[in-house]
C-alpha positions as CSV (number, residue, x, y, z in Angstrom):
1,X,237.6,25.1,199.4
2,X,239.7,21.9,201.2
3,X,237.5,20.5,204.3
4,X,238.9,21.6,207.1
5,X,239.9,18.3,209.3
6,X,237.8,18.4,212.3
7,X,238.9,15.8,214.9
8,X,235.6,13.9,214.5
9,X,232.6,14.5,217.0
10,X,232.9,15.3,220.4
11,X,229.8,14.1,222.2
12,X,228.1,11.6,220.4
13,X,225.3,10.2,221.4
14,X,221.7,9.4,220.8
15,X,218.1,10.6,220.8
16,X,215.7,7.2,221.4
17,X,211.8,7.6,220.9
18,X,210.2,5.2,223.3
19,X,206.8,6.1,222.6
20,X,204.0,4.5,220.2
21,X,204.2,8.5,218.2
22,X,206.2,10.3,216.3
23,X,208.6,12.4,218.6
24,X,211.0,15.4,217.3
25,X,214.7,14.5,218.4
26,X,216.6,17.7,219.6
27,X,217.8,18.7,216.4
28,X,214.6,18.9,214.9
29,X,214.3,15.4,213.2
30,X,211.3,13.2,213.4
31,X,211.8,10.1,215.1
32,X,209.7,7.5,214.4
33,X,208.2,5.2,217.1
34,X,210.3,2.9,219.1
35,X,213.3,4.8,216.5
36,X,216.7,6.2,217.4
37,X,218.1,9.6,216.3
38,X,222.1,9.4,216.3
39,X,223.4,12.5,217.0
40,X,227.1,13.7,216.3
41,X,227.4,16.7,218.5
42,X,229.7,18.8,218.0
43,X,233.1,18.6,216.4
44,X,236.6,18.5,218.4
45,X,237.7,21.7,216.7
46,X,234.9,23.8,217.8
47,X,234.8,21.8,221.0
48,X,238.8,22.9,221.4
49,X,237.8,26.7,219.5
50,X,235.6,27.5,222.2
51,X,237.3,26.3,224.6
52,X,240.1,28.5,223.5
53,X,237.7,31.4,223.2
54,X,236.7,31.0,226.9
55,X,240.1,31.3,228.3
56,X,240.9,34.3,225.4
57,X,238.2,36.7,227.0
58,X,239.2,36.3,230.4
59,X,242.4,38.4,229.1
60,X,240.6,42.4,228.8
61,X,243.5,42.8,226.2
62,X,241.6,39.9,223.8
63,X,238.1,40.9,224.7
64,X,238.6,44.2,223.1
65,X,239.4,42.6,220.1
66,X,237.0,42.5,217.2
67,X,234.7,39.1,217.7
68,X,236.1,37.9,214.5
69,X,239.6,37.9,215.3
70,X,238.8,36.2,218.5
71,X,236.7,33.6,216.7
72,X,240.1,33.1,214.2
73,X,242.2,33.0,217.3
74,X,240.6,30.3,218.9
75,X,240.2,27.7,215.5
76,X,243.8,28.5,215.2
77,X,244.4,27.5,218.5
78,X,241.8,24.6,218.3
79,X,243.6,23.3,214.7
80,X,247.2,23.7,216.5
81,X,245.2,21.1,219.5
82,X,244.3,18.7,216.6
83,X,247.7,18.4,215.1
84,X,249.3,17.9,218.1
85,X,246.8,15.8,219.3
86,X,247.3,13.8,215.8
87,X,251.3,13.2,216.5
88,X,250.9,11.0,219.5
């Protein structure tokens, strides 16, 4: 299966033990003393699909839907923001 291009990470950022122990870092990863977790966050294109999903089930037509097809809908929409988003 092709990798789906996913615009990157959306909130990047990092998860710094300042202590003299071992600390668990959000995702579950030990961090060593005075060590730094970086974190990715999420991608763009579930950053954009949910996004998309939001606005979707504020229309009682698409809430109705089946969860899957709204959860196609809005990568659909999120990979039409990321090719667009690509062009300029």
């Amino acid at each position: 299966m092709p990798r789906i291009y996913d615009g990157g990470p959306a909130f990047p950022g990092t998860w710094e033990n300042d202590s003299d122990l071992n600390q668990t870092a959000p995702d579950g990863t030990v961090v060593p003393p005075l060590g730094v977790r970086h974190m990715p966050g999420l991608s763009m294109r579930d950053y954009f699909a949910a996004k998309a999903m939001q606005a979707m089930l504020t229309n009682v037509n698409v809430a109705e839907a089946p969860n899957e097809k709204i959860s196609e809908w809005a990568y659909q929409v999120a990979d039409a923001m990321l090719a667009a988003r690509s062009k300029s």
